[in-house]
C-alpha positions in Angstrom: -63.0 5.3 -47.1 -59.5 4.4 -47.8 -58.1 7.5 -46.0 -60.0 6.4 -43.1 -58.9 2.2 -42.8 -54.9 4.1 -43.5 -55.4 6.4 -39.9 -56.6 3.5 -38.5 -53.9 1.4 -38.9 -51.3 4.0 -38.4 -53.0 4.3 -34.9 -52.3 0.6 -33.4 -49.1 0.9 -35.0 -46.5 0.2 -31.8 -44.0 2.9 -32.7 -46.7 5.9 -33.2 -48.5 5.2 -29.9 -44.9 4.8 -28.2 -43.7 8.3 -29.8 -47.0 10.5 -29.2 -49.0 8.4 -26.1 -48.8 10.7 -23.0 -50.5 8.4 -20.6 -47.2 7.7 -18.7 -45.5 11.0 -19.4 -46.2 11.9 -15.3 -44.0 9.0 -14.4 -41.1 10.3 -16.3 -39.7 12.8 -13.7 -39.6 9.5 -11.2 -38.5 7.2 -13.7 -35.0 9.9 -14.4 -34.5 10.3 -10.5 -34.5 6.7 -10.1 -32.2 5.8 -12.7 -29.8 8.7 -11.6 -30.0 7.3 -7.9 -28.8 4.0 -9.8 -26.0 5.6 -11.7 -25.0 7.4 -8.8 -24.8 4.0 -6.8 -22.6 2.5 -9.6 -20.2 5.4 -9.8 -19.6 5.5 -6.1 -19.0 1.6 -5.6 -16.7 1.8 -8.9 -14.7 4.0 -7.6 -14.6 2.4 -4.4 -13.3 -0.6 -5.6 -10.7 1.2 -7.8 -9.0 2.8 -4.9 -8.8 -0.3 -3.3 -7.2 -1.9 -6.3 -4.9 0.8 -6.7 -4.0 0.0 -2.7 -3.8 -3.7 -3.3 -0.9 -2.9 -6.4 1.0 -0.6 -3.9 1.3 -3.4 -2.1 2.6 -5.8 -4.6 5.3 -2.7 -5.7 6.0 -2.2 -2.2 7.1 -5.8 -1.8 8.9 -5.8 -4.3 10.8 -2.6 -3.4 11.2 -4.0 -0.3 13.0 -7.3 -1.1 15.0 -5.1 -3.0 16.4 -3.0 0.2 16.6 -6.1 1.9 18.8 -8.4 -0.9 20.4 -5.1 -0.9 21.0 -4.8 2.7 22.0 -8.3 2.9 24.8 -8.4 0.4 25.9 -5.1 2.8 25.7 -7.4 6.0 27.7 -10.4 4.2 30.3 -8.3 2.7 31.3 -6.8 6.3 33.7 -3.8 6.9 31.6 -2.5 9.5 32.0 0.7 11.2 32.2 0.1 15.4 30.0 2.7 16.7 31.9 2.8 19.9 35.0 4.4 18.2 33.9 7.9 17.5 36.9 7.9 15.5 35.9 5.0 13.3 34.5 6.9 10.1 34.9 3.6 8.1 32.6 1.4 6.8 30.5 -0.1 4.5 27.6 2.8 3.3 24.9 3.1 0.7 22.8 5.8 -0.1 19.1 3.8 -1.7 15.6 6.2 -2.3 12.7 4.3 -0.7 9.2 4.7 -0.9 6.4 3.7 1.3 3.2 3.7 -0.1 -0.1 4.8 1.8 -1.3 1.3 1.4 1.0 0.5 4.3 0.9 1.6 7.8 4.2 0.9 8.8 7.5 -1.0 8.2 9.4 -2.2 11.2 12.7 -3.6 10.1 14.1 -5.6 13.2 11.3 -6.7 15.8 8.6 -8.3 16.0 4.9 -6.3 16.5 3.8 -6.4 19.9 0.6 -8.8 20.4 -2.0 -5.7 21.1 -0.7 -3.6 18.0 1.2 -0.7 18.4 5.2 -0.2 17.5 8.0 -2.3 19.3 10.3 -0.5 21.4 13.4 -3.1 21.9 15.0 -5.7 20.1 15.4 -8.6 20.5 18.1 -11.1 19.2 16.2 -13.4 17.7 14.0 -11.0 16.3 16.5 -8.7 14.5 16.5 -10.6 11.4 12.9 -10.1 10.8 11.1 -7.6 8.6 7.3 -6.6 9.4 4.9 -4.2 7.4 1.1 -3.9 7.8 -1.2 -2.8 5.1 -4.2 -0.7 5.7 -6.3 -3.7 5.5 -5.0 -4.6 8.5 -2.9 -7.9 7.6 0.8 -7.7 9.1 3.3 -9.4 6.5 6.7 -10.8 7.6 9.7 -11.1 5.6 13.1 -13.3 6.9 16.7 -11.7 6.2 20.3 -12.3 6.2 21.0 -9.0 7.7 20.4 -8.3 11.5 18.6 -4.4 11.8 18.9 -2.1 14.7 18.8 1.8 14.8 21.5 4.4 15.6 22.7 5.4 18.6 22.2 2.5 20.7 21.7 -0.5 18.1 19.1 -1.7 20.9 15.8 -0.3 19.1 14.0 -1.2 15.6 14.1 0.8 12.5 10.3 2.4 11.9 9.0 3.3 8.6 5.8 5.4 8.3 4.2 6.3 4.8 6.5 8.4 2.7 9.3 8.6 0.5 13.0 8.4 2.1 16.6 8.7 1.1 18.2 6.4 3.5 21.5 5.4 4.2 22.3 1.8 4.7 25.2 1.1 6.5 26.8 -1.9 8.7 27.8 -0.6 12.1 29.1 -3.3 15.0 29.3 -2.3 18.5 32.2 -5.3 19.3 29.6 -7.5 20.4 27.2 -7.8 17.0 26.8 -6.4 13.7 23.8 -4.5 12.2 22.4 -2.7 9.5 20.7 1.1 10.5 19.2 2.9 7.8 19.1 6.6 9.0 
């Protein structure tokens, strides 16, 4: 009789029927797909949101790099000794060789113009505008960023300086054509 009370109670007990009770064993084929689906789910918007913060903190490097050029730039523009591009003999001036990088988190960086209203990449200067710095990040937002130094591109000095994505070894140098001077990075 004692054997029989002991199976009894071993039964009911919670962690026995949990370990050897089959009634639900059909529903653990869903029950996996389900939390898989859910896993799945997590992983993707993780990762997600990692790219996008790995975007965001090329951004914040980028600026930095970038007021870098420009203090750079500027300390080129106040020091003067520029070269006049309308004297091919003229191979003076003031020149430095800087490695840039811009990172994919940026669509472009226009050094000299403002960005056209409807999007798209200036095409002329203007003189009020050539002190000016724009970039745009993938998300869309256009940043702007005041300078010292006035920028115009080589040969004409009457067009911006354009920056895609990439990594560049550009030359900074201060180049007058007798009526202004600039800084072209070619």
């Amino acid at each position: 009789m004692l054997i029989s009370i002991h199976n009894f109670k071993y039964h009911n007990d919670t962690r026995h029927s949990m370990l050897f009770d089959e009634a639900g064993a059909d529903a653990l084929p869903m029950r996996f797909v389900a939390a898989a689906v859910l896993m799945g789910i997590i992983v993707a918007l993780s990762a997600t949101a990692l790219a996008d913060l790995t975007r965001d903190a090329q951004v914040k490097c980028f600026y930095g790099d970038l007021s870098v050029l420009d203090a750079r730039a500027s300390a080129i523009y106040q020091q003067g000794g520029a070269r006049d591009v309308s004297d091919i003999w003229d191979n003076t001036g003031t020149k430095e060789i800087v490695t840039f990088n811009v990172p994919d988190g940026v669509e472009c960086v226009v050094f000299g113009a403002m960005m056209p209203q409807g999007g798209g990449l200036p095409i002329r200067i203007s003189p009020h505008e050539s002190n000016l710095i724009h970039y745009t990040t993938y998300q869309g937002v256009t940043q702007t960023l005041p300078s010292k130094a006035r920028y115009a591109a080589l040969p004409g000095l009457d067009e911006p300086i354009v920056l895609m994505p990439g990594s560049y070894e550009l030359t900074l140098e201060l180049v007058t054509d007798r009526s202004s001077t600039y800084i072209t990075l070619y």
